[in-house]
N, C-alpha and C positions, 0 to 999 in steps of 0.2 A: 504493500500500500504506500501509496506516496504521501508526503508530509509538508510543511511550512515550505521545506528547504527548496520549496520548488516556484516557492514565489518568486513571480519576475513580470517585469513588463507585457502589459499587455494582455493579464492574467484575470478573467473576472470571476469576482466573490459573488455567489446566489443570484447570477443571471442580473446584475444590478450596478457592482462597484469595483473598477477595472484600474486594477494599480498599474502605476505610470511609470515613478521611479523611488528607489529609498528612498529617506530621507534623514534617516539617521536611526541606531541602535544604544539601548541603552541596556541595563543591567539584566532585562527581563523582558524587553519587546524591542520589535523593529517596527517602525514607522514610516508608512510608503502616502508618497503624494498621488492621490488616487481622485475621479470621475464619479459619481453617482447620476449613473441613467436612470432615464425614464421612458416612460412615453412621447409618440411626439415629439421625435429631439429632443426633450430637455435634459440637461445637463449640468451638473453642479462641482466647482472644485472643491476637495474634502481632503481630511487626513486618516487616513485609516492602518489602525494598530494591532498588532499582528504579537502575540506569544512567540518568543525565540525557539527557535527547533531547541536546542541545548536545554531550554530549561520545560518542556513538556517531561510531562508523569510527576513534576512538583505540586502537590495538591495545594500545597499553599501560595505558589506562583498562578494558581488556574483562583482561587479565592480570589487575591488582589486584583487581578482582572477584572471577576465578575462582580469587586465591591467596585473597582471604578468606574462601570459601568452603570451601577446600579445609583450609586451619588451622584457620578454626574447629570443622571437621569431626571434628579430630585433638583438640580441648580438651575435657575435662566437667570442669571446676572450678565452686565457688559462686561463684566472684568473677568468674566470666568471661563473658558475655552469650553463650549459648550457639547452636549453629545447628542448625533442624530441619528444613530443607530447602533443598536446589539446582537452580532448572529452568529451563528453557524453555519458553515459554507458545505459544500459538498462533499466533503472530504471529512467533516466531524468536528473540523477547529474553528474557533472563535476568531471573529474582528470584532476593533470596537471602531465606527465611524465618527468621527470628529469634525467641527469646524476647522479650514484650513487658515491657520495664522502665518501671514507673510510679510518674516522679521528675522529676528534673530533671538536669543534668549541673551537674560541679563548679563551671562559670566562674559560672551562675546563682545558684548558693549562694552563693558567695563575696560574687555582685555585691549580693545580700541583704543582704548588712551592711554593706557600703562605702555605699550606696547611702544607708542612715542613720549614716554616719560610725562605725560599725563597725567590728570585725572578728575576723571567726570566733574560736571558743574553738580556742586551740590544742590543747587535750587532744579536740576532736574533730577536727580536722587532721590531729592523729597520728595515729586510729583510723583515719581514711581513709587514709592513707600505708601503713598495717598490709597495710588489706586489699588493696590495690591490689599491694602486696609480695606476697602467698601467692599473687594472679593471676600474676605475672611469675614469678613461683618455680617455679607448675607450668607456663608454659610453656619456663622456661628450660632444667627440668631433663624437658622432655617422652622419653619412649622408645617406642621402633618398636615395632610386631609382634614384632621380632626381638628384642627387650631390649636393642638397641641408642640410644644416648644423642643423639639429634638433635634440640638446642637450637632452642624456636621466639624469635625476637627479634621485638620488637612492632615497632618502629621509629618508632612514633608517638605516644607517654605524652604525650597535651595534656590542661587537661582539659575539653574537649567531649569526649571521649573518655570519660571514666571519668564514668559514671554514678551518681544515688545514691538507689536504690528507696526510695518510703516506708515501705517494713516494717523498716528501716535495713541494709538488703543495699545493700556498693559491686559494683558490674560494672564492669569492665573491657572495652570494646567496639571494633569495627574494626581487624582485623587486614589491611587489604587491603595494608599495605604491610610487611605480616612475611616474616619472610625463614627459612626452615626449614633445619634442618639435612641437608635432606637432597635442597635443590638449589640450585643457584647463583644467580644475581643474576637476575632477570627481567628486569630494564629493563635500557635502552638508560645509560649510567653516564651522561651528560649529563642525566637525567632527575632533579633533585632534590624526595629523599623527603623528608615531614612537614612539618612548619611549621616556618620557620627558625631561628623562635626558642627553639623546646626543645632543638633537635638537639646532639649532643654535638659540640665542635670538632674531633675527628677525622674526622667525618662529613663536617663542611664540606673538609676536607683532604683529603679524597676516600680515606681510610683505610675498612678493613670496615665494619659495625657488630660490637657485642659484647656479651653481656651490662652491661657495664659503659656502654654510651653507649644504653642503655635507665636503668642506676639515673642518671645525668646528667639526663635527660629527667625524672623521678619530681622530681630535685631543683629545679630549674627549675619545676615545678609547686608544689611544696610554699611555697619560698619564696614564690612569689607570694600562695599563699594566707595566709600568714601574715600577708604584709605591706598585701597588698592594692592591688599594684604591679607592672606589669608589669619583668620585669629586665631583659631585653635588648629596650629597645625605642626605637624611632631610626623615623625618616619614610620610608628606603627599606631593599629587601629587602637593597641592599649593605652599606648601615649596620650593620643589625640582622648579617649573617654578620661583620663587624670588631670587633662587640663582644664575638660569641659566641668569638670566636678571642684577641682582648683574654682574656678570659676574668676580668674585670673584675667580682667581686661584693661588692654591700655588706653592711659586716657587720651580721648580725640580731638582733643584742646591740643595734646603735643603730638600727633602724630599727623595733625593736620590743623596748623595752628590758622585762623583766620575765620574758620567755622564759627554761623551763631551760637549764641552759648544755649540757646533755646534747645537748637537743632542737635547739639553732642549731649545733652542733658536728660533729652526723650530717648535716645540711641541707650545710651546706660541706663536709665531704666526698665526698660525692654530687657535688657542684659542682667539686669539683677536675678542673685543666686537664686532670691524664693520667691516662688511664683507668687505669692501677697505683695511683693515690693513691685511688683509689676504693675501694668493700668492693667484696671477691673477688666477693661473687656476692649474689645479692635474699634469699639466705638469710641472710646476714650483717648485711645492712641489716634486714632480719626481725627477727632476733634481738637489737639494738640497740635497736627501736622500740619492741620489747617489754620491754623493762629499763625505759624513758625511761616507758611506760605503768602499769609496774606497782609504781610509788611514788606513782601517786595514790591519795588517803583513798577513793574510790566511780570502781568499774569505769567504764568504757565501752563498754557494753553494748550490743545493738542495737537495743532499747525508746529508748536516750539519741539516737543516731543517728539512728531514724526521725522522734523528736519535733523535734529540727533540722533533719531533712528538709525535711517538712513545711510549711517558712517557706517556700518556695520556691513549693508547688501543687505538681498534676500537670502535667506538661510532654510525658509520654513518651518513649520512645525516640527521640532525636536525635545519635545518630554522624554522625559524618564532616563536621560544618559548621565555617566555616573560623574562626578564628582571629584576631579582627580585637580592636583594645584597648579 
């Protein structure tokens, strides 16, 4: 029987969604820029995401799947990389169908300016922190059918993750290791979730997740992009969980000196050790970022966004690739 390995160009999923070209591999799936037909001509560009041959018969590889599937299904926010389809192809495997985002993701941006001794404007740092905030916000304070309040938590704010379309729209992308309110743990607790180095130290402590060790993750990303620096980073995975638990940050007063003091003051506390020193909730952190934005002399707008984008190229849609410095 034939498998994944045989995807390629030109290939269509369920009579429907006809993958074009990769677009990028990450830990546990590859991601092909793909067509969604129809009748009647029509036509739609999409991204659609594909289980890696290597990691089928992982039942907990096939769960993350079908929980990203399943929250993304629950989300229609603008910030949120949206999902238009869940199936089974003819051969027995899963796609998940996505909106196609045409950008690049954060680490690419950032590495744009580092790259020429750079680094990012922070007043477009912030807009990106904004938006990625109203993604977490509608899924923190997501509610059932029932008007019942069942918080979705990302569990994974890297930023390969968060995308940044050229029309200056951020998405917020890969939920496969979200955790909803409205069932328990999927995995096996031995199983550690997201990249080591964002995870909030309770995480590694083997404590819930929370609201609050998603705004930790956000802050860990923010910094880096300020700085242009990875924060907790050390040669092994042990390393890297001792300093997340150190909980050891430098301050961004000196490692970037010129910053509002508003702006390095929300960063660390997002950063703090216990998730109580933290803001209550991605609203709060919201509301902050937007005091911090709106004492600049000229908006930041999504015309201003898109044109930073842009430095990048088109890249496409690439969730879920791993994390490396």
């Amino acid at each position: 029987m034939l498998d994944s390995i045989d995807d390629r160009p030109g290939r269509v999923l369920s009579g429907r969604y006809e993958l074009v070209e990769p677009l990028g591999k990450g830990g546990m799936a590859v991601v092909w820029r793909g067509i969604s037909r129809g009748a009647d001509g029509f036509s739609r560009p999409v991204a659609i995401k594909r289980i890696d041959p290597s990691c089928r018969g992982f039942e907990e590889v096939i769960e993350m799947f079908v929980e990203e599937a399943r929250v993304g299904g629950l989300l229609s926010h603008p910030n949120i990389v949206q999902v238009y389809d869940f199936g089974v192809d003819e051969r027995g495997e899963r796609y998940l169908v996505t909106e196609l985002v045409r950008g690049a993701h954060l680490r690419d941006w950032v590495a744009s300016f580092t790259k020429e001794n750079e680094l990012p404007p922070w007043e477009i740092v912030s807009a990106i922190g904004v938006e990625v905030l109203r993604a977490l916000d509608a899924a923190h304070c997501h509610v059932d059918a029932n008007g019942r309040r069942t918080p979705i938590l990302h569990r994974d704010v890297t930023p390969t993750n968060i995308l940044l379309d050229q029309s200056g729209v951020v998405k917020l992308a890969d939920f496969g290791l979200a955790r909803a309110g409205d069932r328990g743990r999927m995995t096996r607790p031995n199983i550690v979730k997201g990249k080591l180095a964002y995870l909030a130290p309770e995480l590694l402590a083997g404590r819930p997740p929370s609201e609050a060790s998603d705004l930790f993750s956000l802050g860990v990303v923010l910094w880096e992009a300020l700085t242009g620096k990875r924060l907790f980073d050390a040669e092994t995975d042990l390393d890297v969980v001792r300093k997340v638990q150190q909980g050891y940050v430098p301050l961004l007063s000196r490692e970037r000196p010129g910053l509002p003091l508003g702006l390095a003051e929300l960063v660390h506390r997002a950063l703090s050790r216990e998730p109580e020193q933290r803001f209550p909730g991605a609203r709060a952190m919201l509301e902050a970022f937007t005091d911090i934005l709106r004492v600049l002399p000229q908006s930041v707008d999504a015309a201003t966004l898109a044109q930073s984008f842009t430095r990048v190229g088109v890249r496409s849609y690439r969730p879920g690739q791993a994390e490396t410095a």
